[in-house]
Every structure is written in structure tokens, then in C-alpha cells.
C-alpha positions as CSV (number, residue, x, y, z in Angstrom):
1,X,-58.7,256.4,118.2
2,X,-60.9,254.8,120.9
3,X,-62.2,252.8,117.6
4,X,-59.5,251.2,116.9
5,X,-58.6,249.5,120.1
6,X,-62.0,248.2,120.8
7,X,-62.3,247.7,117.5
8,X,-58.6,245.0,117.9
9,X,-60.4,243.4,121.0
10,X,-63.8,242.6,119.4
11,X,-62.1,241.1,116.2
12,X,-59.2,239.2,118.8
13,X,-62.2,237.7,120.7
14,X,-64.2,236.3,117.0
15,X,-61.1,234.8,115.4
16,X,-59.6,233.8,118.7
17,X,-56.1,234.9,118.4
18,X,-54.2,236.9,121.3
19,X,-54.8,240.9,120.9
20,X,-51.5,241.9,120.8
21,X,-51.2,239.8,117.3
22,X,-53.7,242.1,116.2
23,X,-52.2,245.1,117.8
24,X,-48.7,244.3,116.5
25,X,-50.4,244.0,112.5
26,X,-52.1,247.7,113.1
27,X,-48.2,248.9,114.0
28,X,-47.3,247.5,111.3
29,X,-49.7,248.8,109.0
30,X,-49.2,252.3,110.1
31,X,-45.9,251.7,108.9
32,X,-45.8,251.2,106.2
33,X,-48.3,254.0,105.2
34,X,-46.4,256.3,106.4
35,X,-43.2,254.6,104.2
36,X,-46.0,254.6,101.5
37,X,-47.3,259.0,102.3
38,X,-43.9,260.4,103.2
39,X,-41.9,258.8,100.8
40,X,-38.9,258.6,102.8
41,X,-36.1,256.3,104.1
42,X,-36.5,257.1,107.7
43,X,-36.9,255.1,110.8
44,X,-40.3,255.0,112.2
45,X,-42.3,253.9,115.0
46,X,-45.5,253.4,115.8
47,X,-47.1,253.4,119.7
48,X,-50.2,252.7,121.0
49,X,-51.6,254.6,124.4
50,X,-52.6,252.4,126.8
51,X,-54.6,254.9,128.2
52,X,-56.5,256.1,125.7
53,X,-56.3,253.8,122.5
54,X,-54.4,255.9,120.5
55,X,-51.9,255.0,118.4
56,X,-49.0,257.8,117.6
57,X,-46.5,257.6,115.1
58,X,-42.6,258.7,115.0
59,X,-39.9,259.2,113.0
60,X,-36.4,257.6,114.7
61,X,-33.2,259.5,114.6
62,X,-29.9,259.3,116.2
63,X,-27.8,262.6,117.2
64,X,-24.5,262.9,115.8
65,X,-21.7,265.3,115.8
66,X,-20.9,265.6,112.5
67,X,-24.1,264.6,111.0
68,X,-22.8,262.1,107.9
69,X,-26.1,260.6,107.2
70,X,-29.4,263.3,107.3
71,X,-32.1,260.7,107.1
72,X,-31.4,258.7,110.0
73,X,-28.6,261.6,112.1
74,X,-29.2,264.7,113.7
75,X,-27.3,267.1,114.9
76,X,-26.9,267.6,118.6
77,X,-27.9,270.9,119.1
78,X,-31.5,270.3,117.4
79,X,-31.4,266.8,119.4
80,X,-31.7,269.0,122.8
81,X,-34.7,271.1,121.1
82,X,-36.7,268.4,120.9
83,X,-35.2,266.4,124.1
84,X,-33.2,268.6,126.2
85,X,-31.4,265.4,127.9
86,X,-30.4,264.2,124.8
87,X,-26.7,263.0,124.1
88,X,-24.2,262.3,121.2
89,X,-25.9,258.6,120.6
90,X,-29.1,259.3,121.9
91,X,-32.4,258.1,119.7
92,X,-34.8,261.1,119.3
93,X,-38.3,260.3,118.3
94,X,-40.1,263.2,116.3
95,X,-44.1,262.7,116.2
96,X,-45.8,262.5,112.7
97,X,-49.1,263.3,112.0
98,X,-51.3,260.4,111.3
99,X,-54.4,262.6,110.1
100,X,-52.1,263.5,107.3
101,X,-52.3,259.6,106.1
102,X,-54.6,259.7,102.8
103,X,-57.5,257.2,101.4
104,X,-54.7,255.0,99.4
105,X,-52.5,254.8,102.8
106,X,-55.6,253.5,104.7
107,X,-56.8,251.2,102.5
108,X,-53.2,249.6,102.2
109,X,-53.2,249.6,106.0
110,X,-56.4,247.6,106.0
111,X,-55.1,245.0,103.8
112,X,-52.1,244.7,105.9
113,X,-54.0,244.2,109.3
114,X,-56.5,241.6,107.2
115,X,-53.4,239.8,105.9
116,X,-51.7,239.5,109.6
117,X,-55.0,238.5,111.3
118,X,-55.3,235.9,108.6
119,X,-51.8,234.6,109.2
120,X,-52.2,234.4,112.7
121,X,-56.1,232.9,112.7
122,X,-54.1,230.3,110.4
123,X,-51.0,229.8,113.0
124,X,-54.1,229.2,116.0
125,X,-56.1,226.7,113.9
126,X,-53.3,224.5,113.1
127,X,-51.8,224.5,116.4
128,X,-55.5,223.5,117.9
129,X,-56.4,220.8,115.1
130,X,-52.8,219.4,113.8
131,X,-52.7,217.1,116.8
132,X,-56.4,215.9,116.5
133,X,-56.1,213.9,112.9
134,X,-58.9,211.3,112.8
135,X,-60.8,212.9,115.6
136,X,-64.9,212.8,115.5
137,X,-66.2,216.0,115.2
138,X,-69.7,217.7,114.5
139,X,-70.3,219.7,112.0
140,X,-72.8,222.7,110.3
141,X,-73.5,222.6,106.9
142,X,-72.7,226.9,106.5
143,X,-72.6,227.0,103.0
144,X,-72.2,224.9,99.5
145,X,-69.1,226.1,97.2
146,X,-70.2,224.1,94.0
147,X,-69.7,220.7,94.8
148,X,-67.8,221.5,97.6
149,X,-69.5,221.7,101.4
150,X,-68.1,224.8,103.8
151,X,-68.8,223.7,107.7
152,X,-68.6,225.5,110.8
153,X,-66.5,224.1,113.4
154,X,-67.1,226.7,116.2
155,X,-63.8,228.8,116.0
156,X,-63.4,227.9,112.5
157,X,-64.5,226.6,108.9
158,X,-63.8,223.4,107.6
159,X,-64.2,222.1,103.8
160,X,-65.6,218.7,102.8
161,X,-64.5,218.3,99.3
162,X,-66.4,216.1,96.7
163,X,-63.7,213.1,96.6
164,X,-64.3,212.9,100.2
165,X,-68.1,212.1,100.7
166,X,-70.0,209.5,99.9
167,X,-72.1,209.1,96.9
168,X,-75.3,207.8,98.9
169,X,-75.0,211.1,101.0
170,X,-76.0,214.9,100.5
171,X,-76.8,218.1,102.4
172,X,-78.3,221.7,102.9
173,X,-77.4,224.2,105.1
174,X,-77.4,224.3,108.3
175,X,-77.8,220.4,108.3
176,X,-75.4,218.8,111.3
177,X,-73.5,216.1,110.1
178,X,-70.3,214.0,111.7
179,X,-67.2,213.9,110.3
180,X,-63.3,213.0,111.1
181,X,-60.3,215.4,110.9
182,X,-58.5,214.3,107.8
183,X,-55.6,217.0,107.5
184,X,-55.1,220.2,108.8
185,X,-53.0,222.8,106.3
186,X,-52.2,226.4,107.3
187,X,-51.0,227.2,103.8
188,X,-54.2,226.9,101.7
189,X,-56.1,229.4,100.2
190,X,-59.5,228.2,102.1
191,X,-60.3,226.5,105.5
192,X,-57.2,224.7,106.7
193,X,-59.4,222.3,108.3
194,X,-60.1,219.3,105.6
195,X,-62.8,216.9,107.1
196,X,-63.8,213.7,105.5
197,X,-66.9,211.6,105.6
198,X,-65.7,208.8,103.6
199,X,-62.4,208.0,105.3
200,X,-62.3,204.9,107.2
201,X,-61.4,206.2,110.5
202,X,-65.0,207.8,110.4
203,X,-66.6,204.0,111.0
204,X,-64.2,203.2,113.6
205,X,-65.0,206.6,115.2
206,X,-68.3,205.8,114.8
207,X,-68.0,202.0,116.4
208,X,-65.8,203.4,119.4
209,X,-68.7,205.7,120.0
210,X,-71.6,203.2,119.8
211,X,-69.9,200.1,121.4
212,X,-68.4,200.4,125.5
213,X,-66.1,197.2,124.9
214,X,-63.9,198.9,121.9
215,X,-64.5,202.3,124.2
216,X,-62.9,200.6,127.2
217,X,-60.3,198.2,125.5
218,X,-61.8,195.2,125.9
219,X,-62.4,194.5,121.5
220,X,-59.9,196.4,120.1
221,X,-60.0,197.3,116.0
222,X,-57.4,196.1,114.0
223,X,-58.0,196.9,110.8
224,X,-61.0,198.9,108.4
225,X,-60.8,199.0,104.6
226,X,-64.1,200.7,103.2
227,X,-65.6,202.2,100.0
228,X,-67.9,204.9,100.6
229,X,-71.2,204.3,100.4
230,X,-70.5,200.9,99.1
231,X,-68.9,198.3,101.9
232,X,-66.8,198.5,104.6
233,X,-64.8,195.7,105.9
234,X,-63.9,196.2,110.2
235,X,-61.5,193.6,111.9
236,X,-61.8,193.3,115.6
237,X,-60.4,190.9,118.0
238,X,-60.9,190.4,121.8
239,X,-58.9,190.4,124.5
240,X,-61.4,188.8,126.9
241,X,-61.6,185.0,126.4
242,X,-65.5,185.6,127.6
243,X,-66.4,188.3,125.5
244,X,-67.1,187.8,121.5
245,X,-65.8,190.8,120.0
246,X,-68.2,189.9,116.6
247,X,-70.9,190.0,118.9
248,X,-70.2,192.8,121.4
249,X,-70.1,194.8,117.8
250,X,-73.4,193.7,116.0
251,X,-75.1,194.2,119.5
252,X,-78.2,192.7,120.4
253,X,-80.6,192.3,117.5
254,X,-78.2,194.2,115.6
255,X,-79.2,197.4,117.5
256,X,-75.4,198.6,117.6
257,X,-74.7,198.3,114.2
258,X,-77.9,199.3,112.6
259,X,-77.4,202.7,114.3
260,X,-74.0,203.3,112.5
261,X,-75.4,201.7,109.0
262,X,-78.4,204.5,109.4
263,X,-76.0,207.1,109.9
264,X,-73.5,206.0,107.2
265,X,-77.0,206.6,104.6
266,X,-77.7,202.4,104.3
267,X,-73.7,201.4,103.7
268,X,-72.8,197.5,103.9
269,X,-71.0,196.7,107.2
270,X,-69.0,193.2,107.5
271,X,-67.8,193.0,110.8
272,X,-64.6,190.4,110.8
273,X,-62.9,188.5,113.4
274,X,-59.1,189.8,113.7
275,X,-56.6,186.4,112.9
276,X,-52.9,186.5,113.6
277,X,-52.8,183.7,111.0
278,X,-52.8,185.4,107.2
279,X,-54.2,182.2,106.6
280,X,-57.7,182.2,109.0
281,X,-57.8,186.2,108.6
282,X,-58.2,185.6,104.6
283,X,-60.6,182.6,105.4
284,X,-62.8,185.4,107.6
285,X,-62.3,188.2,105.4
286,X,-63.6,186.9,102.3
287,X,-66.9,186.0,103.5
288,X,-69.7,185.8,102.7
289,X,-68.0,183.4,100.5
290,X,-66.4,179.8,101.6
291,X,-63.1,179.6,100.9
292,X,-61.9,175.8,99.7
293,X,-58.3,176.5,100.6
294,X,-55.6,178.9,100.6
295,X,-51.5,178.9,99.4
296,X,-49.1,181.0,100.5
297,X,-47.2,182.2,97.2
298,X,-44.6,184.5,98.5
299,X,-44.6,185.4,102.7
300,X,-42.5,188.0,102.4
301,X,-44.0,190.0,99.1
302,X,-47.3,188.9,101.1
303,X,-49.1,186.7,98.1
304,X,-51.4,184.4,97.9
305,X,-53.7,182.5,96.3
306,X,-57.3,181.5,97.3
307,X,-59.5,178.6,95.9
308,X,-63.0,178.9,96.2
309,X,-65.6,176.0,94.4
310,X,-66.9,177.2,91.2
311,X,-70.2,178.4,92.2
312,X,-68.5,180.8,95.0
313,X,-66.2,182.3,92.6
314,X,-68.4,185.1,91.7
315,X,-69.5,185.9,95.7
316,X,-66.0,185.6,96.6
317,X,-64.7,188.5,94.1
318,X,-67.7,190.6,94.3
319,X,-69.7,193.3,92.7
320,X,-66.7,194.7,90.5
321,X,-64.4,192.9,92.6
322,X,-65.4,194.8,95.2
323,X,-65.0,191.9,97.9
324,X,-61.7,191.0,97.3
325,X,-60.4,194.5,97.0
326,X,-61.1,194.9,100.3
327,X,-60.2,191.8,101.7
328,X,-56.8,192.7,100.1
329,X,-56.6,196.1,101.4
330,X,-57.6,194.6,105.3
331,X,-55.4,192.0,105.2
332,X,-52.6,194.3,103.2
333,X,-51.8,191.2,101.4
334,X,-52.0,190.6,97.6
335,X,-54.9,188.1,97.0
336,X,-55.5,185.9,93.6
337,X,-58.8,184.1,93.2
338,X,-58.8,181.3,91.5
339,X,-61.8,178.2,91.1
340,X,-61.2,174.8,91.7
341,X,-61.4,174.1,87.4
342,X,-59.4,177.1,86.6
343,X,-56.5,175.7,89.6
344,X,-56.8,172.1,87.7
345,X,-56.4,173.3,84.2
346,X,-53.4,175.5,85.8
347,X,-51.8,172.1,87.4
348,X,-52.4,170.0,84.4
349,X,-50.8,172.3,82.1
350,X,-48.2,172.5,84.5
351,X,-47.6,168.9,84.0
352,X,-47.8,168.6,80.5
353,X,-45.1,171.5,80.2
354,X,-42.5,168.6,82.9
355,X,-44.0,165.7,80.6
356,X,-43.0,167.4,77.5
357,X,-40.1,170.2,77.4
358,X,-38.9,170.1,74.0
359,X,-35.3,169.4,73.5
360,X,-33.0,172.0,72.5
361,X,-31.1,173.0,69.6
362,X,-28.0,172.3,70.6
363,X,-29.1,168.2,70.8
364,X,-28.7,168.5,67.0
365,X,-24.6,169.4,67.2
366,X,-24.4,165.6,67.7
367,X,-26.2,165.1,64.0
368,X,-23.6,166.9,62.3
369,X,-25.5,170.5,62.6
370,X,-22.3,173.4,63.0
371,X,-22.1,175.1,66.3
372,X,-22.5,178.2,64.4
373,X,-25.5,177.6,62.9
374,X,-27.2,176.2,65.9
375,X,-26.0,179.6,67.8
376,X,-27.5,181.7,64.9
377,X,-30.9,179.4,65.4
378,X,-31.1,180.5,69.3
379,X,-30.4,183.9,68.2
380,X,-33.4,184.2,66.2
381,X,-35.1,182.4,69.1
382,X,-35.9,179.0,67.7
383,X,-34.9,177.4,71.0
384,X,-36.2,173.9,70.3
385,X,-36.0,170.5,67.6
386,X,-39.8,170.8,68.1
387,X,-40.0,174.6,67.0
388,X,-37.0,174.2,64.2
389,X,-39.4,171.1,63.0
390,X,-42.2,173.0,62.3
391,X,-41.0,175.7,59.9
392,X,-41.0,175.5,56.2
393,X,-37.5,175.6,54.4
394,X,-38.9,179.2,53.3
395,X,-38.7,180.2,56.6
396,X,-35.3,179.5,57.3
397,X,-34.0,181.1,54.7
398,X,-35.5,184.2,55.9
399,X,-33.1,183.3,58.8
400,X,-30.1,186.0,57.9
401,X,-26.9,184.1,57.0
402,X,-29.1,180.7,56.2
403,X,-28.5,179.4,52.8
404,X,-29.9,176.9,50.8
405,X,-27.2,174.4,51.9
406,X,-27.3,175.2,55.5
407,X,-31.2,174.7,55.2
408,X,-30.9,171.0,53.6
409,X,-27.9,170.1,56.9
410,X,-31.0,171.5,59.0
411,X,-33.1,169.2,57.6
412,X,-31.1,166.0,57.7
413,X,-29.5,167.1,61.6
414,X,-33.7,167.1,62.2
415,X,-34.4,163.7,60.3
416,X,-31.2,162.1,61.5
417,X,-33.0,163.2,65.6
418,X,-36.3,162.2,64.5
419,X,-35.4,158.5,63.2
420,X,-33.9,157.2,66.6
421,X,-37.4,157.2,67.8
422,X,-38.3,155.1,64.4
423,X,-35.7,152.8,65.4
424,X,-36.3,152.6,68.8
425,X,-39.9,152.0,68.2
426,X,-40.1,148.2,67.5
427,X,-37.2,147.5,70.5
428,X,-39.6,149.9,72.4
429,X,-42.2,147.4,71.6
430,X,-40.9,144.6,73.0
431,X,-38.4,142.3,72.1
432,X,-40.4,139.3,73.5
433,X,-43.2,140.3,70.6
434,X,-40.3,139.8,68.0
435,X,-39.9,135.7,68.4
436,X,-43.4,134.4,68.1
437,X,-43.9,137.3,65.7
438,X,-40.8,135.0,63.6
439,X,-42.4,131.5,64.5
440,X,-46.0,132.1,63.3
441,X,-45.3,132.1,59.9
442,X,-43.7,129.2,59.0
443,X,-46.5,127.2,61.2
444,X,-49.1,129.0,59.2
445,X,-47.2,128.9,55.5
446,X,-44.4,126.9,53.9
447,X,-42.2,124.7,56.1
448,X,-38.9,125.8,57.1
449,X,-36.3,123.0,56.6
450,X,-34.4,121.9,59.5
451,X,-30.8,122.3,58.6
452,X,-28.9,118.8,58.6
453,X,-26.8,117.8,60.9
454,X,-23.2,119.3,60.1
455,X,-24.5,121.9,57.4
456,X,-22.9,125.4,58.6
457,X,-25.7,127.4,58.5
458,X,-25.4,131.3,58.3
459,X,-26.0,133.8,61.5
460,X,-29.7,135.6,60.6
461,X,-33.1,135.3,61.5
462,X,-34.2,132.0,60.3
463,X,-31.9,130.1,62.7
464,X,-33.6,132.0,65.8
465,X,-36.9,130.9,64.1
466,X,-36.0,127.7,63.7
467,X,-35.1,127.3,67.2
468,X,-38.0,129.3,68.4
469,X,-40.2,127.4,66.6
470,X,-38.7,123.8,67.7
471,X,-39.6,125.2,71.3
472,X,-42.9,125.7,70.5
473,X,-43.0,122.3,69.1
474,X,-41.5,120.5,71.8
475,X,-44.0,122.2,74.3
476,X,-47.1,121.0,72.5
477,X,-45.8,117.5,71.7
478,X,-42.8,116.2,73.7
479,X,-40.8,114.0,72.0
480,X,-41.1,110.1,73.2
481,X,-37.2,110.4,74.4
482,X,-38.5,111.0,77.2
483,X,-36.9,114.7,77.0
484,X,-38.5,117.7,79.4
485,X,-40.0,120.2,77.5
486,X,-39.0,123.8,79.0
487,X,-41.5,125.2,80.8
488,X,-39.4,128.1,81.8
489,X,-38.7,129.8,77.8
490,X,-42.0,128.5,76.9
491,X,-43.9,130.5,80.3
492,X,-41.7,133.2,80.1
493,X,-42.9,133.8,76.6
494,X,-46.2,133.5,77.6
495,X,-46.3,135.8,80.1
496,X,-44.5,138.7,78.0
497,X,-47.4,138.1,75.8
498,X,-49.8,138.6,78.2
499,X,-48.3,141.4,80.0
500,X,-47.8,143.4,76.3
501,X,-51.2,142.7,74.9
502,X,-53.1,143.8,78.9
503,X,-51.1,146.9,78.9
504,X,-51.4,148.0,75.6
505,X,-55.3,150.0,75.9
506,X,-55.0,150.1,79.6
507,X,-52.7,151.8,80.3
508,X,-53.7,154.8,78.0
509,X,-56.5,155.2,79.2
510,X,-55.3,155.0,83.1
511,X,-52.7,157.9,82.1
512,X,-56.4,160.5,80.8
513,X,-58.0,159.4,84.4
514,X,-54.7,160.1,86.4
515,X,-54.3,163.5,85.3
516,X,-57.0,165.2,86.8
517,X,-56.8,162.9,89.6
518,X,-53.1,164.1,90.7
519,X,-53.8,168.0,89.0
520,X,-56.5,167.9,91.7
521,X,-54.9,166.5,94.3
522,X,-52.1,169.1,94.0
């Protein structure tokens, strides 16, 4: 039984866990195989001699006077057989045999003592690397589980799973590689170390190591968004006005960050300058590309929206938008990248939609259209005198409850909207263009008759004419009377003429430059 002892220190000192956990699982073990070879209900015990190593087994019972229960009571009188001192009470221990333990009994103790040594290896490695998440630690390539890498740790194994290495990188055994602590679970089935080597904390790790400003506070990191083996973005800032925390980073002739770029298997560093502004920190962060300017959409959903110049549109998303992914996840703001003619065609049809809204439906209730049917129009979501306009009678009377009648009132409630415009067109035109407009003719065709003096003459248009046309007369030739023309009718005139005809191309054409002009500008 000498074995057996040596046999718990030797396996307490590999898996570095206390002996007496070990000790307490063989107990335990010899427990229940001799529940498991005696078949009983009894109470048993089992000791270990510190002397010699051995460990003895007993069966626990309790004298009693009368004995009720035989499995766990005794009587008195075979009590003081075994223990003469014993008393009414008293627990009497009666030795069992262990040799008498069979092959089935010892190979359920064995699996016993394995499955407490596990539990309690498990207990020791989570209370040694639970608190040390995101710490650097070196690593032994031990063995390969398909895609899967086992490493050696020292005092235990870790696993580097497939989704957490990069795609540029790959071992053999007994290769040394870095890596960072990315969980630590006492409840798997394998290691309950997970390390990672394409977790971002591994390139921080990696700068703390290689540069003695971040090691002694002087550039602190603020930030690191990186795809393996692809890019990594790192923000640092400074909190020495003399030190440039870009620089201190890249080291001189980019020693300092070549070395972490060799060990990262070639992977695309951008080293950022930290911002407080979102602002500046988006301007820095999407680099290499130059950034025209930036909007904030929303502050407190964190939005915004970047323009870039056309040509930088391409380098400022990136390889599968690559760039601004990451600029997003550094900055943890949602970014949207727009060009300068994208942001222009944006603004313009912006101001085409405030230019033009379409009037609604319910305009038409003034034509005579029932408030009924103009509800049942918006129902069916024609929302607009533009939209009702354009659809074919056929098509309203697929409208359910639309008739033919109610599809002729549509009609005329649309016509009746529509011919205000017509009417307003020639007052829209000016009503200064209406006189010489009347006047012309009569110079240019028959003579108009002055009316004689006394006639009545009716109210209409040939009186105005008349009139208008005596103006233009008297401007041209003033009578002998000596009688002032009038300057003031006659220049007013002139200048509505002038001010119609100028504007007429001119300002058309001004409204097509404008657009892009003020879409830009916003």
C-alpha cells in the first residue's frame, strides 16, 4: 500500500493540485467499491496510515439497546467485543478487507480517482488563469487536433481553435508561438485554457512589449480594431506634449513596428492618432484616404456621414470595405461614405422633392369631390392630384366601391384643379403684356373708330384699346395744344416690356446653374 501514497504525491506534484485532493478522491473511491462488492447499506469509512501508506477500510455502526435498525445498530454487548469502552451511543468501527475488492471494484475506483483529479486540476487552472484574460503568454505547439492546435502552457494545455488564428499563419509541433488569454472555462470537455492569436488585445500586447513609452504610460492605447491577417487599426494618444505618440510607436526607421508586423506573419499595421473629437478621430482613422468633410447625423445613435472626392471613394471604403469597417469598429460609431456627386445628386433631389410635393387629395373636396370618396382614394394610397391624374379610368374602377359615376366626378374634381393654372396662366404672364398686345392690331390692320363725343359706348376691350392706343399716339406725336404727353404710362409700359421679354430665357436657364451650385454648397 506503499504504492499508493507515493503513487498520490507523484501525480499531486504533475497536475499541481494539493495531495490531500488526491488523497480525499482515493477515500472516496474505496467507497464506493466497497458499496459496489458488499452490496450493503452500511456506513463506511475509509483511513489512510500516515505511517505506512496504507489505506484501511471500516464499516460504521452505533450501539444500541434495543437494536431497531441492524444495518447501522448494534447491540451493546457485541459493541464491548470489539471495543471494550464502548457505550449505548458509541460509533464502533469494524475493519473490512480491502484484498477482498474484485477487478470490476478497482477499475470503478480508478475512474473515480481520475474523475476527482480532473475536477480539481480544473478548479486549479481556473483559479490561476481566470484573473489573467488578455495576458501575453508563450506557448508550445504539443499537438494538432484536426484544425485545431493543443499547446502547452507549463502546468497546463491550452486550445487554439481555427476561428481564432489567422489565415496567413500556421504551425508544427513543438513550434513556440505567442498568444493572449481569451477565456478560461472549467466546464469544457478539453483544455479550459482558450488562447487566441487573432484577437486584438494580442497587438496591443505585442506594442506594450516592443515600445517603453506605452510600457511606462507615457502613449497610452485607446482603441484596436483588427482583422486577422488582414489590417489592424491601433489608436494612441500622448500624454507628453514632447513626445509623438505616432512616432514613439513606428520607432525609428520603423524598427518597432516592423518587429510586430514580422511576428503577426506580414499583417497591415495603421497606427492612428487618438482624437477626443468624433470628428478629427474619423478624419485620422480613415486614412490613407482624405476626407472632404464630415456630418454628424445623429450624436447620440453615434452616425455619421463622411464625404470623400470621387477619386478617394474607393481608398476610403477599402478592399471589401475593409477600411471603413474598421474605422467604424475604432471609432464605435456608424460611418456612411458618400462622394461628393453621390452627396449632390442626394441634395438636389432633396430639393426637387420641397420644390415640388404634390398636392393632396383632399385639395379636390373644394371641386365638388365627396369626402367619402376622397377617404376611400387615401385608403388605397393614392395620396396625391398628381398620382390620381395619372391613372386610367380603368384603374379606378378597380378601386372597390368606385363606379362609373364616381369615376367621371373624379375626373371633372381633377379638370376643374387643373384649369386654375390655365386661367392663371396669361395673368401669370403679365398683365402689362396684355395692353400693347390690344394696341398693335389696330395700328397694323383696320382702324378703330374713335367713338364721338356723347356716344355711350359699352364696358369691353375696345375702349381700353382705344385708350391705350391714343397713349401711344400721343407719345409719338404730341398734339400742337401744347398738351404733355405722359411719360409716366408710356415708360412704365416700357419697362414692363423690357423686364418680361429679359427674364423670359434668363431666368430658366439661371434656375439649371443654381441647382448644383446651392446642392453643392449644402
Amino acid at each position: 500500500m506503499e504504492t499508493i501514497f507515493q503513487s498520490i504525491e507523484i501525480l499531486s506534484k504533475e497536475k499541481g493540485i494539493d495531495p490531500q485532493i488526491v488523497l480525499d478522491a482515493v477515500k472516496d473511491a474505496m467507497l464506493i467499491a466497497a458499496r459496489k462488492h458488499y452490496r450493503t447499506n452500511e456506513d463506511y469509512v475509509a483511513e489512510m496510515d500516515a505511517k505506512t501508506g496504507a489505506i484501511q477500510l471500516y464499516s460504521v455502526k452505533k450501539a444500541a439497546e434495543p437494536v431497531i435498525d441492524a444495518v447501522h445498530e448494534m447491540t451493546l454487548a457485541e459493541a464491548k467485543r470489539i471495543n471494550p469502552e464502548a457505550e449505548i451511543g458509541s460509533e464502533i468501527r469494524i475493519q473490512k478487507s480491502t484484498e477482498a475488492l474484485g477487478r470490476i471494484s478497482a477499475q470503478t475506483a480508478k475512474q473515480v480517482i481520475f474523475q476527482k483529479v480532473r475536477e480539481a486540476e480544473r478548479e486549479t487552472v481556473f483559479n490561476e488563469y481566470s484573473g489573467r484574460t488578455g495576458e501575453l503568454v508563450n506557448c508550445t505547439i504539443k499537438r494538432v487536433e484536426g484544425p485545431d492546435y493543443i499547446l502547452d502552457l507549463g502546468k497546463t494545455e491550452a486550445k487554439l481553435p481555427k476561428k481564432e488564428q489567422s489565415r496567413l499563419e500556421s504551425y508544427s509541433v513543438s513550434d513556440r508561438v505567442r498568444c493572449v488569454i481569451k477565456l478560461v472555462d472549467k466546464s469544457s470537455k478539453g483544455p479550459g485554457v482558450l488562447v487566441s492569436r487573432a484577437a486584438p488585445e494580442l497587438v496591443m500586447r505585442l506594442f506594450e512589449q516592443e515600445v517603453p513609452e506605452i510600457y511606462d504610460g507615457t502613449v497610452t492605447i485607446k482603441g484596436c480594431a483588427r482583422e486577422a491577417g488582414e489590417r489592424t487599426k491601433i489608436a494612441v494618444q500622448s500624454r507628453d506634449r514632447d513626445v509623438d505618440s505616432v512616432g514613439a510607436c513606428v520607432g525609428m526607421k520603423g524598427m518597432r513596428v516592423q518587429s510586430i508586423i514580422r511576428e503577426l506573419r506580414g499583417e497591415k499595421i495603421d497606427i492612428i492618432e487618438y482624437s477626443d473629437d468624433p470628428v478629427g478621430f474619423a478624419t485620422h482613422a480613415l486614412s490613407p484616404a482624405k476626407v472632404s468633410r464630415i456630418s454628424i447625423v445623429n450624436p447620440i445613435e453615434k452616425h455619421m456621414e463622411v464625404i470623400v472626392d470621387d477619386s478617394q471613394l474607393s481608398l476610403a471604403i477599402g478592399k471589401k470595405g475593409q477600411n471603413v469597417r474598421l474605422a467604424a469598429k475604432l471609432l464605435g460609431w456608424k460611418i456612411d461614405i458618400k462622394s461628393e456627386e453621390e452627396k449632390r445628386q442626394e441634395v438636389e433631389s432633396q430639393m426637387a422633392a420641397l420644390v415640388a410635393p404634390g398636392a393632396p387629395v383632399s385639395v379636390l373636396i373644394e371641386y365638388g369631390l365627396a369626402e367619402n370618396l376622397v377617404e376611400r382614394l387615401l385608403e388605397t394610397g393614392v395620396g396625391t392630384i398628381e398620382k390620381l391624374g395619372g391613372m386610367t379610368p380603368e384603374q379606378l374602377e378597380e378601386i372597390q366601391g368606385v363606379g362609373p359615376e364616381m369615376v367621371q366626378r373624379i375626373l371633372d374634381a381633377v379638370n376643374a384643379y387643373y384649369s386654375q393654372f390655365e386661367e392663371q396662366a396669361p395673368e401669370g404672364a403679365g398683365e402689362a403684356e396684355a395692353e400693347p398686345v390690344a394696341a398693335a392690331p389696330p395700328a397694323a390692320s383696320e382702324p378703330v373708330p374713335e367713338p364721338a363725343l356723347g356716344d355711350e359706348v359699352e364696358a369691353g376691350a375696345a375702349v381700353p384699346a382705344t385708350e391705350a392706343a391714343g397713349e401711344a399716339a400721343l407719345e409719338i406725336a404730341p398734339p400742337g395744344g401744347g398738351e404733355e404727353p405722359v411719360p409716366a404710362e408710356t415708360s412704365e409700359t416700357g419697362e414692363q416690356f423690357g423686364t418680361i421679354e429679359d427674364a423670359d430665357s434668363p431666368t430658366h436657364n439661371q434656375s439649371e446653374s443654381v441647382g448644383p451650385e446651392e446642392g453643392r454648397h449644402q
